[in-house]
Biopython code that builds the backbone (N, CA, C, O; Angstrom):
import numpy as np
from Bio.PDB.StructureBuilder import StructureBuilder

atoms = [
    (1, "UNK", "N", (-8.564, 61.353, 45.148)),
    (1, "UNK", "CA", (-7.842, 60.181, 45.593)),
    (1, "UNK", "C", (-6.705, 59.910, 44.605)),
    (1, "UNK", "O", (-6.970, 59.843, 43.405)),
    (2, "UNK", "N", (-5.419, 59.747, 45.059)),
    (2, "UNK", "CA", (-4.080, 59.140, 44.596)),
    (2, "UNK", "C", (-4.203, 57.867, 44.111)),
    (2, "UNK", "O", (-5.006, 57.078, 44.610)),
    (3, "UNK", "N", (-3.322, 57.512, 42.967)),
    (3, "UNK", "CA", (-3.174, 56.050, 42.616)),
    (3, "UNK", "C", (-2.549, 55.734, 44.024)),
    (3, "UNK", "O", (-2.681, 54.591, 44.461)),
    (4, "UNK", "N", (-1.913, 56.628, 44.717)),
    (4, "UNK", "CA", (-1.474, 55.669, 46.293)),
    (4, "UNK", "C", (-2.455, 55.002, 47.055)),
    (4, "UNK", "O", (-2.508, 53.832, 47.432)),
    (5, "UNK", "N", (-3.375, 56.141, 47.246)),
    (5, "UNK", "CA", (-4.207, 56.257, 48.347)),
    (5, "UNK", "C", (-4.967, 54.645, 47.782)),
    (5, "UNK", "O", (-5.132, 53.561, 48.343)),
    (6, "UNK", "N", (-5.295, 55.181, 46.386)),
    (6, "UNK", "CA", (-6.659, 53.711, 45.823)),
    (6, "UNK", "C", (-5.914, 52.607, 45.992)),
    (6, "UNK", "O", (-6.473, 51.614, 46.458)),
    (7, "UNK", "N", (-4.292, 52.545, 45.596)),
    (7, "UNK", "CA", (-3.762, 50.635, 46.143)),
    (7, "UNK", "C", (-4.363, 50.937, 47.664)),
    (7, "UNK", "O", (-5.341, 50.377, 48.159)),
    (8, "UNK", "N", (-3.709, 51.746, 48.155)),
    (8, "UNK", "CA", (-3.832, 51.666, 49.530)),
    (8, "UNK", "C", (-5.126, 51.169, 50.503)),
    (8, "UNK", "O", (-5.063, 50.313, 51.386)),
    (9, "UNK", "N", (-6.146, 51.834, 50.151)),
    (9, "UNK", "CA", (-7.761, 51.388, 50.356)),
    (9, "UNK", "C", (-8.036, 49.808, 49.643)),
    (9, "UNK", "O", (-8.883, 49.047, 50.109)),
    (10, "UNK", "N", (-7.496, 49.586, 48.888)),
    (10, "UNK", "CA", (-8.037, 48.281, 47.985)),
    (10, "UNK", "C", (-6.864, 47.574, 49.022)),
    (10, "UNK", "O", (-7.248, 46.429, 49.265)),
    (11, "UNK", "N", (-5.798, 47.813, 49.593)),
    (11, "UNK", "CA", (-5.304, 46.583, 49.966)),
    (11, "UNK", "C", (-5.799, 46.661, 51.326)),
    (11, "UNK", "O", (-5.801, 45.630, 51.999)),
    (12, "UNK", "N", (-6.230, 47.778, 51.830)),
    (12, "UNK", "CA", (-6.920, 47.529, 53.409)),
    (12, "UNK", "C", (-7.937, 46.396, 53.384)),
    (12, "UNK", "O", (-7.863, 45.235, 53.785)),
    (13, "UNK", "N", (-8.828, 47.029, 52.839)),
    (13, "UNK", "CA", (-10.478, 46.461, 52.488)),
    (13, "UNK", "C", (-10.005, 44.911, 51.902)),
    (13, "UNK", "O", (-10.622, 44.053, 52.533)),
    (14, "UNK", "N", (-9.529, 44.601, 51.370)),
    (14, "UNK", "CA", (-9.430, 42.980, 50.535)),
    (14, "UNK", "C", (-8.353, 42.313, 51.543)),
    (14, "UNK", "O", (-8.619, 41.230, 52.064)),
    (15, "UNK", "N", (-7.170, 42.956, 51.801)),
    (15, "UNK", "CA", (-6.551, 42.090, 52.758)),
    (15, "UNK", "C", (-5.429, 41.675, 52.069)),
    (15, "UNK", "O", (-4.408, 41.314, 52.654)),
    (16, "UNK", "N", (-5.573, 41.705, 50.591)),
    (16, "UNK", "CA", (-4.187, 41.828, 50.009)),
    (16, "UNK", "C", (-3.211, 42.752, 50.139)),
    (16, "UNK", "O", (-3.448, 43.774, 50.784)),
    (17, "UNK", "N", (-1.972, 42.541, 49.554)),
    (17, "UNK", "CA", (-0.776, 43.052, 49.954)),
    (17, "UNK", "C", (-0.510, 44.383, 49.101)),
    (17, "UNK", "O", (-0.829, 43.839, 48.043)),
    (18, "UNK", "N", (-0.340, 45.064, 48.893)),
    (18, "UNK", "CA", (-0.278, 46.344, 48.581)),
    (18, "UNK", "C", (0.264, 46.129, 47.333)),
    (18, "UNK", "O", (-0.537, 46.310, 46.416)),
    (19, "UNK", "N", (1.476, 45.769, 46.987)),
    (19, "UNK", "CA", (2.394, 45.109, 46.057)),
    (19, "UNK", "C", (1.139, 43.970, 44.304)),
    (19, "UNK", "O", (1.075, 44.214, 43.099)),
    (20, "UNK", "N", (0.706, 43.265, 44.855)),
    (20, "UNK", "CA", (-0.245, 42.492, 44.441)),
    (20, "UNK", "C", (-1.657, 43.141, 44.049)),
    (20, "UNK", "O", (-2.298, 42.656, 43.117)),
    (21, "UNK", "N", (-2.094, 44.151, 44.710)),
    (21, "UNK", "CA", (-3.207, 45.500, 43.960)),
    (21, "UNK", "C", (-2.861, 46.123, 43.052)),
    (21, "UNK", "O", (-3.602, 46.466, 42.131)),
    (22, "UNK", "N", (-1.622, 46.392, 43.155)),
    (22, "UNK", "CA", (-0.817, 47.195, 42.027)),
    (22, "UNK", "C", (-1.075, 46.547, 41.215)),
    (22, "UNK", "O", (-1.922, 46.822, 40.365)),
    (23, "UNK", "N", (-0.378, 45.458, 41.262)),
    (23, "UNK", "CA", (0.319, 44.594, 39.775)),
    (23, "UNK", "C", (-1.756, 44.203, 39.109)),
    (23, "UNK", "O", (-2.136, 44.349, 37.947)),
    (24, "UNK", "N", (-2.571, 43.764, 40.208)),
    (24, "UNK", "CA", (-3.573, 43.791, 39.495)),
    (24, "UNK", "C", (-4.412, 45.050, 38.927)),
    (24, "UNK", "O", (-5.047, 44.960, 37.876)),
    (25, "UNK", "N", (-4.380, 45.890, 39.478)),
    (25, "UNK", "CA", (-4.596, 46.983, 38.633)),
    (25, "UNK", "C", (-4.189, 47.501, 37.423)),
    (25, "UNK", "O", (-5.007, 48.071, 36.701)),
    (26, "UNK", "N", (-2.895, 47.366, 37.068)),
    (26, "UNK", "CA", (-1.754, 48.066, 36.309)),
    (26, "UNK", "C", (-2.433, 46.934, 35.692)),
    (26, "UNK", "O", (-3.310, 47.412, 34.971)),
    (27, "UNK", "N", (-2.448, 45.762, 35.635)),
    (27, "UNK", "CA", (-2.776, 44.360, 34.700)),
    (27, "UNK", "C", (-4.345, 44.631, 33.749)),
    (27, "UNK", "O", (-4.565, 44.141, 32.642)),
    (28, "UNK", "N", (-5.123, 45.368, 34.389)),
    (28, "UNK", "CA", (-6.873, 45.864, 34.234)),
    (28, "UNK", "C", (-6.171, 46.722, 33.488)),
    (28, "UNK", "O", (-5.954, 46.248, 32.373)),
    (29, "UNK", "N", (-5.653, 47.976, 33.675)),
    (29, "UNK", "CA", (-5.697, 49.121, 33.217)),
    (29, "UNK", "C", (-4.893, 49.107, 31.534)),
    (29, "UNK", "O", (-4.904, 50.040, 30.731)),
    (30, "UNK", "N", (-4.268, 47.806, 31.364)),
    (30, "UNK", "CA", (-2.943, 47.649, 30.425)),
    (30, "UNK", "C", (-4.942, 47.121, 29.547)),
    (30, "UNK", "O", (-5.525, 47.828, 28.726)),
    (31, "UNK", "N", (-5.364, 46.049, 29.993)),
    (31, "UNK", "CA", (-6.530, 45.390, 29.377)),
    (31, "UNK", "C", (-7.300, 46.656, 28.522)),
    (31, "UNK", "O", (-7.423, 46.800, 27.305)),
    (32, "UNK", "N", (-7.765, 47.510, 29.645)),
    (32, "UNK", "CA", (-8.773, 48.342, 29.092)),
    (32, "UNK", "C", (-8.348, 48.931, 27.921)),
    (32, "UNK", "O", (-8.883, 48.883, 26.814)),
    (33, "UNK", "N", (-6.850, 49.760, 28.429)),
    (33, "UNK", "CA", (-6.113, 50.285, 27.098)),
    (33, "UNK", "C", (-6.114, 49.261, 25.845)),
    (33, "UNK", "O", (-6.316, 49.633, 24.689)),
    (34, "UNK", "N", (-5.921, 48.237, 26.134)),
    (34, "UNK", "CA", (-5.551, 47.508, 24.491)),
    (34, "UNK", "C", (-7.274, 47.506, 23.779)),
    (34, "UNK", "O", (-7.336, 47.488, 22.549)),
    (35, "UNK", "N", (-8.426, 47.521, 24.475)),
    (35, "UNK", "CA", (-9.459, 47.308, 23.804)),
    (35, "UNK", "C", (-9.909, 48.538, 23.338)),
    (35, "UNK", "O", (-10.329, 48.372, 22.193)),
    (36, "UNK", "N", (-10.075, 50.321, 23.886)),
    (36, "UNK", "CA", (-9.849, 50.971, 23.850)),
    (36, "UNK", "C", (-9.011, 51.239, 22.495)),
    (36, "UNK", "O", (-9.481, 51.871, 21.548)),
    (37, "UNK", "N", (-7.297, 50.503, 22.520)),
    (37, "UNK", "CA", (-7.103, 50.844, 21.192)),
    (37, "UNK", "C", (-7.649, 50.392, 20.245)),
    (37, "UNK", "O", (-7.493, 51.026, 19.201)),
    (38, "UNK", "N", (-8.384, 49.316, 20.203)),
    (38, "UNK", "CA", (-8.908, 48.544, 19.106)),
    (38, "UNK", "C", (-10.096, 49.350, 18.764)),
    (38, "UNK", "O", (-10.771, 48.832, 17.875)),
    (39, "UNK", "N", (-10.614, 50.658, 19.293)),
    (39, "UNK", "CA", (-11.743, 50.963, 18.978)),
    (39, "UNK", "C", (-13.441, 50.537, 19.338)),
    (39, "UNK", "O", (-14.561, 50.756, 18.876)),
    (40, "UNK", "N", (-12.506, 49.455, 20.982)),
    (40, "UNK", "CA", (-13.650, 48.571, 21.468)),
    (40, "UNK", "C", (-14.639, 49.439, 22.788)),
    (40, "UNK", "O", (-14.033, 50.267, 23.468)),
    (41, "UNK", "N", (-15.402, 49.310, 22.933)),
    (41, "UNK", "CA", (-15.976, 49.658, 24.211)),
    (41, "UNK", "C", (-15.077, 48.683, 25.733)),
    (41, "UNK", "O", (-15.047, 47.453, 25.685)),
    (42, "UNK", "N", (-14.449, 49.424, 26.915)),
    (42, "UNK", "CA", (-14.289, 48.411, 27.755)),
    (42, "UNK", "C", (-15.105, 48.683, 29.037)),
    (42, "UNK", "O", (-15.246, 49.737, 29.657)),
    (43, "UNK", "N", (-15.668, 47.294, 29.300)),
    (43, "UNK", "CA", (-16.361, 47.907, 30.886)),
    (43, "UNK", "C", (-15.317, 47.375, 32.132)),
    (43, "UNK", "O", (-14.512, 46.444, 32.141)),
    (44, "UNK", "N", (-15.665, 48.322, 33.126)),
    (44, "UNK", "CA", (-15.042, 48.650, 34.304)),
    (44, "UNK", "C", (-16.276, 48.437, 35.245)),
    (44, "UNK", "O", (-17.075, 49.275, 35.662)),
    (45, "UNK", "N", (-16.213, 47.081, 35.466)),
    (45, "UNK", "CA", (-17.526, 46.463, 36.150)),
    (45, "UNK", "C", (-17.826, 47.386, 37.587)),
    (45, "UNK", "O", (-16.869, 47.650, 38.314)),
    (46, "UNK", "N", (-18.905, 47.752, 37.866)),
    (46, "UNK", "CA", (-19.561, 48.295, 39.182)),
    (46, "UNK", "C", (-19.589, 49.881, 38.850)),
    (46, "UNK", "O", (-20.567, 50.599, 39.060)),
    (47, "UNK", "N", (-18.306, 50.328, 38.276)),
    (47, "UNK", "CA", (-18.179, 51.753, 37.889)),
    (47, "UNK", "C", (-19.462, 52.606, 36.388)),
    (47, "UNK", "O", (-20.217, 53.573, 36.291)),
    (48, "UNK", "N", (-18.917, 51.285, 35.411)),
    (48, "UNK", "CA", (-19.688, 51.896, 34.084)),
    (48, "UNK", "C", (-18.035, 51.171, 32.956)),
    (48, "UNK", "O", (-17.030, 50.513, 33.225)),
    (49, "UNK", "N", (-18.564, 51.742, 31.829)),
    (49, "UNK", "CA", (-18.083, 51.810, 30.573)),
    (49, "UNK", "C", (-17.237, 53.106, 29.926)),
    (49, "UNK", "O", (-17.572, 54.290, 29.901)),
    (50, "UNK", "N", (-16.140, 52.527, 29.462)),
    (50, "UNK", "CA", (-15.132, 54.070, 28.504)),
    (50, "UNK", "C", (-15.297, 53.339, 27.187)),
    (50, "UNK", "O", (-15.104, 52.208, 26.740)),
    (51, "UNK", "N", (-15.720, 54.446, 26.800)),
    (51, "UNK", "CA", (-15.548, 54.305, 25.000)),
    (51, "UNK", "C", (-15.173, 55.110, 24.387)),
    (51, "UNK", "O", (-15.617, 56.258, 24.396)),
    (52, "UNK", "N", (-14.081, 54.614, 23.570)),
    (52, "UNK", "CA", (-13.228, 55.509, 22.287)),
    (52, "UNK", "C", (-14.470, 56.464, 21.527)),
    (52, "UNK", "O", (-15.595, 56.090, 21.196)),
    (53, "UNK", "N", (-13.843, 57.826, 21.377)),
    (53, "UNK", "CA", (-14.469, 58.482, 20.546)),
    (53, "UNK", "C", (-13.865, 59.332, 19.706)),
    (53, "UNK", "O", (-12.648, 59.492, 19.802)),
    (54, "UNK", "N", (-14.437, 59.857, 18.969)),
    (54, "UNK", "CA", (-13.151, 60.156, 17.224)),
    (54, "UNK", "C", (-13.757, 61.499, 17.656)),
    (54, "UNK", "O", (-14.943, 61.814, 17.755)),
    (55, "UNK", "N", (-12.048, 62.594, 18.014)),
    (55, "UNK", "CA", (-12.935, 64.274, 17.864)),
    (55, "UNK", "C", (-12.369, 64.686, 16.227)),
    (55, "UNK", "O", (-11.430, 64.104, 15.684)),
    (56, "UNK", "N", (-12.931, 65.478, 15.785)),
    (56, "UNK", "CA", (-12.719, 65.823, 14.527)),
    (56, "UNK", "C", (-11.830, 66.672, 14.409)),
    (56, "UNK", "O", (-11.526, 66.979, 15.562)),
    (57, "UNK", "N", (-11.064, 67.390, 13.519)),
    (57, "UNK", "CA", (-10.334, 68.410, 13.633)),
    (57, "UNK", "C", (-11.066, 69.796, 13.709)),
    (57, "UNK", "O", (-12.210, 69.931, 13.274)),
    (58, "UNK", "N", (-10.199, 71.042, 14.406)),
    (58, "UNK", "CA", (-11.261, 72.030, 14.198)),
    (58, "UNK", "C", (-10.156, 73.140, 14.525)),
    (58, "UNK", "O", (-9.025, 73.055, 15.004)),
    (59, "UNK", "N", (-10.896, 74.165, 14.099)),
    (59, "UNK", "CA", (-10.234, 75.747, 14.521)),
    (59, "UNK", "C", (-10.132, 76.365, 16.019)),
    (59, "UNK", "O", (-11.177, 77.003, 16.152)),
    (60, "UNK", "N", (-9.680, 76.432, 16.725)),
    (60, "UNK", "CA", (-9.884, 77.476, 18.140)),
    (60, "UNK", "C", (-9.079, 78.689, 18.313)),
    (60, "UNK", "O", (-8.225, 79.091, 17.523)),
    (61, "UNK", "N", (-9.342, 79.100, 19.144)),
    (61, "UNK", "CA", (-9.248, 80.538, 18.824)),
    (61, "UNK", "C", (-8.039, 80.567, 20.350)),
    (61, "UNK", "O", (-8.542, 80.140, 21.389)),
    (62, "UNK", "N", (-6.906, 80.933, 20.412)),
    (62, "UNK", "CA", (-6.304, 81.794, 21.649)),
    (62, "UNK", "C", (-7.132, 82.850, 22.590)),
    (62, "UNK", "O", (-7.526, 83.946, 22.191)),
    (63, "UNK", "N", (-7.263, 82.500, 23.475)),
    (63, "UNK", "CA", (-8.191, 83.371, 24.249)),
    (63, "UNK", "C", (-7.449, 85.152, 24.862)),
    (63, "UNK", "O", (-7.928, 86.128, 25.440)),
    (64, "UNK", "N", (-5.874, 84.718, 24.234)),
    (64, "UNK", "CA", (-5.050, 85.450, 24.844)),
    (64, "UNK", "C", (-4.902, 86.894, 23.609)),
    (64, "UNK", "O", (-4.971, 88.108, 23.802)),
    (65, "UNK", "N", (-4.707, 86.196, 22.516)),
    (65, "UNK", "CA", (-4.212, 87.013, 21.452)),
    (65, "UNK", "C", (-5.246, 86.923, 20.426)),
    (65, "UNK", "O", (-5.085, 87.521, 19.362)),
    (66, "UNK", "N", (-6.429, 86.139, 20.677)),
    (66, "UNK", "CA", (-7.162, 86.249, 19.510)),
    (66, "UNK", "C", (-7.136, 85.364, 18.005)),
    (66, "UNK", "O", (-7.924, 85.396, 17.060)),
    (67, "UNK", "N", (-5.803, 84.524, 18.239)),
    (67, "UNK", "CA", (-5.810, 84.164, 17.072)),
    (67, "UNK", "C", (-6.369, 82.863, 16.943)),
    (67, "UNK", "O", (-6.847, 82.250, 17.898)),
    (68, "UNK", "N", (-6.318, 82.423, 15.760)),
    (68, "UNK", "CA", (-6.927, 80.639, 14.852)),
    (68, "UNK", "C", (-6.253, 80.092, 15.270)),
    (68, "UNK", "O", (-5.088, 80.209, 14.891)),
    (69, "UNK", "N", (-6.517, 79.386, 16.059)),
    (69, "UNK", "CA", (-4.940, 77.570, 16.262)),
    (69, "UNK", "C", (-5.518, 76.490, 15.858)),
    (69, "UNK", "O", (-6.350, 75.968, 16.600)),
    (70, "UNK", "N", (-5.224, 75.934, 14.644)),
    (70, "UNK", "CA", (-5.359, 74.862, 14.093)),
    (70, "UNK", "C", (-5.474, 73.600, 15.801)),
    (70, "UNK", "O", (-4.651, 73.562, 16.716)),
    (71, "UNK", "N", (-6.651, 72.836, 15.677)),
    (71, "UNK", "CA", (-6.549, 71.715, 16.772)),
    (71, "UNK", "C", (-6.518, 70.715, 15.821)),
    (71, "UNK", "O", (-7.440, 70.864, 15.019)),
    (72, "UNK", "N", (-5.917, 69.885, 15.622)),
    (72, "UNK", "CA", (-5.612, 68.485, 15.125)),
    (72, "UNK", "C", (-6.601, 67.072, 15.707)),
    (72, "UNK", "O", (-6.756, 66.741, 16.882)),
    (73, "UNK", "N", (-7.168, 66.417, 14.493)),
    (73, "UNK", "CA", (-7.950, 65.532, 15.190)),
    (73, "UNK", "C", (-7.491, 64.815, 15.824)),
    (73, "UNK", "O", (-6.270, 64.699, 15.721)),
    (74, "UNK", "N", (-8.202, 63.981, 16.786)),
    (74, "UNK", "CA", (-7.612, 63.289, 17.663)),
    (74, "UNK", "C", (-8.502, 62.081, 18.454)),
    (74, "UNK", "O", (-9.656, 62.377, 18.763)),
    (75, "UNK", "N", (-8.033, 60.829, 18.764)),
    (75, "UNK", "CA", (-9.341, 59.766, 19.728)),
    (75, "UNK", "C", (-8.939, 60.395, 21.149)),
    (75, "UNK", "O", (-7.917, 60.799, 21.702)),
    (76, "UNK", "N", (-10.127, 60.275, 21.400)),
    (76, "UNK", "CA", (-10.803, 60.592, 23.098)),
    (76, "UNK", "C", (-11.644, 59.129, 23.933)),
    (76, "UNK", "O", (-11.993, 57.993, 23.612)),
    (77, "UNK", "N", (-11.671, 59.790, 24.850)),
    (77, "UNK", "CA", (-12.622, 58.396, 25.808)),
    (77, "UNK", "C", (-13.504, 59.207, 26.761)),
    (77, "UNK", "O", (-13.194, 60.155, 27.482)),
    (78, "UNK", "N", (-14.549, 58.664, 26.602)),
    (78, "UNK", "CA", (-15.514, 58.993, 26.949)),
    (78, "UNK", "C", (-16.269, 57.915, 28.544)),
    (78, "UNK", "O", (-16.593, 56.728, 28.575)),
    (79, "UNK", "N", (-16.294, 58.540, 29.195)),
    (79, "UNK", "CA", (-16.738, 57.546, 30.488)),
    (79, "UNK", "C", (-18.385, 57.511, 30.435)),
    (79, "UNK", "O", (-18.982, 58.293, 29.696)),
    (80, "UNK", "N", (-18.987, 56.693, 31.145)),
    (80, "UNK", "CA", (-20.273, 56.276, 31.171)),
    (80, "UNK", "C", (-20.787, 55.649, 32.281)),
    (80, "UNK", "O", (-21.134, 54.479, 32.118)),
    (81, "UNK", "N", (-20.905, 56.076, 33.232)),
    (81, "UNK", "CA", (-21.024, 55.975, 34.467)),
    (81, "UNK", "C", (-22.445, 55.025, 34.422)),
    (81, "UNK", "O", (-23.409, 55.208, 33.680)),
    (82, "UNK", "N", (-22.201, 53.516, 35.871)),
    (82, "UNK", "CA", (-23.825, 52.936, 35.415)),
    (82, "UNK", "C", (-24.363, 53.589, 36.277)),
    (82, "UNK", "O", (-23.889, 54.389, 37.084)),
    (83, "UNK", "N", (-25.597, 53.170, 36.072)),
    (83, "UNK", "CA", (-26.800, 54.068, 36.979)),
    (83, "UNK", "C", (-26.652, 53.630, 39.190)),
    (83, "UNK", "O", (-27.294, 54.025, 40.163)),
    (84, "UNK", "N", (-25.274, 52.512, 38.978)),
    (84, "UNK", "CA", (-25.392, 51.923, 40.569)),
    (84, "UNK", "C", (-24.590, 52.860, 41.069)),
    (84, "UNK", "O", (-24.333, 52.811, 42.272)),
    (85, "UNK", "N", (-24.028, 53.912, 40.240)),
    (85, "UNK", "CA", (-22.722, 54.667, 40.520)),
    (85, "UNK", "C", (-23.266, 55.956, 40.755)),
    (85, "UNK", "O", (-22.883, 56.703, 41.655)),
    (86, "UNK", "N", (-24.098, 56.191, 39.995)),
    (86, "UNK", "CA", (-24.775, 57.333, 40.029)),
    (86, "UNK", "C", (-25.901, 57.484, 41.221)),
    (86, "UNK", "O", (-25.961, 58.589, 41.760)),
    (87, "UNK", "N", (-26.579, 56.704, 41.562)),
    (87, "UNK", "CA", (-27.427, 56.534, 42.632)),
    (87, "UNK", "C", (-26.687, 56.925, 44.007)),
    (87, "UNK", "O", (-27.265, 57.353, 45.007)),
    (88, "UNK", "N", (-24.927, 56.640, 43.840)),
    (88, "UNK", "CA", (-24.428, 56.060, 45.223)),
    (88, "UNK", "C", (-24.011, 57.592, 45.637)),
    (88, "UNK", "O", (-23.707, 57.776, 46.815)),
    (89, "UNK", "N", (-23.986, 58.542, 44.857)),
    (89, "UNK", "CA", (-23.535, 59.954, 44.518)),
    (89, "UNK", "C", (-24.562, 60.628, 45.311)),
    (89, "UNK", "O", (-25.706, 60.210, 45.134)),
    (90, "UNK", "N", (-24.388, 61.659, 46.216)),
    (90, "UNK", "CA", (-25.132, 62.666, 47.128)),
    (90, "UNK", "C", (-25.869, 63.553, 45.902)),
    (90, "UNK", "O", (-25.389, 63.834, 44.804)),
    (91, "UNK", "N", (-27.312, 63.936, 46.492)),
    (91, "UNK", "CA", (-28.351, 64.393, 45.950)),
    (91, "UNK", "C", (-27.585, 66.094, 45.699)),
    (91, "UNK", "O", (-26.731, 66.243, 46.573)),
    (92, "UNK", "N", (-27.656, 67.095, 44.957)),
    (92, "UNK", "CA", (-27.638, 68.208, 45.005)),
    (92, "UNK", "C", (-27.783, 69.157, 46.145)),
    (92, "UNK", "O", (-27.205, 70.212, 46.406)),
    (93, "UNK", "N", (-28.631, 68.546, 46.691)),
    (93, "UNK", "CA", (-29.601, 69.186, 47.792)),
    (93, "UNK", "C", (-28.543, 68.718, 49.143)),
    (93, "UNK", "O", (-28.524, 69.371, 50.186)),
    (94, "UNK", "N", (-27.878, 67.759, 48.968)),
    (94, "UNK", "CA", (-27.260, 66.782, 50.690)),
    (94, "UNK", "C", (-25.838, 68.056, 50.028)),
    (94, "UNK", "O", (-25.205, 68.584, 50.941)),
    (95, "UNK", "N", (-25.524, 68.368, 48.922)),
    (95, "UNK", "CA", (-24.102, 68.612, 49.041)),
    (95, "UNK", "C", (-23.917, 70.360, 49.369)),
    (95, "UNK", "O", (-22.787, 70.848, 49.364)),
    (96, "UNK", "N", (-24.800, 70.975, 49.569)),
    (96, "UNK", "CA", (-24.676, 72.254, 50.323)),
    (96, "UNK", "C", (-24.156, 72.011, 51.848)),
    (96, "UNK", "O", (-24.000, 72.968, 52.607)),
]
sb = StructureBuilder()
sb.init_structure("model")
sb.init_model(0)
sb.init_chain("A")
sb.init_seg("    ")
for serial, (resi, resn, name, xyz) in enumerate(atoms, 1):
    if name == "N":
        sb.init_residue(resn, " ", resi, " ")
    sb.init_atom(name, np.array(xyz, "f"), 0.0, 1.0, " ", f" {name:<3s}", serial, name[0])
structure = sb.get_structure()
């Protein structure tokens, strides 16, 4: 799904204006980021939780030529799906 498609569905389903999903979304998403930078946990109610995580620096290897490439540390985010999200997800078995 497109950031189009998701205003698009959120303004069907609610009845708001397409224009006005945006701006509230973009408004959530600016939120999450600032707590996120602070090193905070943010939740994304119904979905689950992203939390900042510290990767360390490390060596990898070119898969092409073989060689060492220095990877530089770096923060990551980590998603955490709640268990109402996970339930709502087709069994292994339904997705053949």
């Amino acid at each position: 799904m497109t950031e189009a498609e998701l205003i698009s569905a959120v303004a069907f389903e609610t009845g708001y204006p397409q224009v006005t999903v945006r701006n509230v979304l973009k408004a959530a998403g600016d939120q999450v980021a600032a707590v996120l930078h602070r090193g905070d946990e943010a939740v994304v109610p119904i979905l689950g939780k992203l939390k900042p995580i510290n990767r360390k620096a490390r060596v990898a290897r070119n898969p092409k030529t073989g060689a060492e490439v220095p990877v530089p540390a770096k923060v990551g985010v980590k998603f955490v799906p709640k268990k109402a999200l996970l339930a709502r997800l087709p069994s292994p078995e339904s997705a053949r």
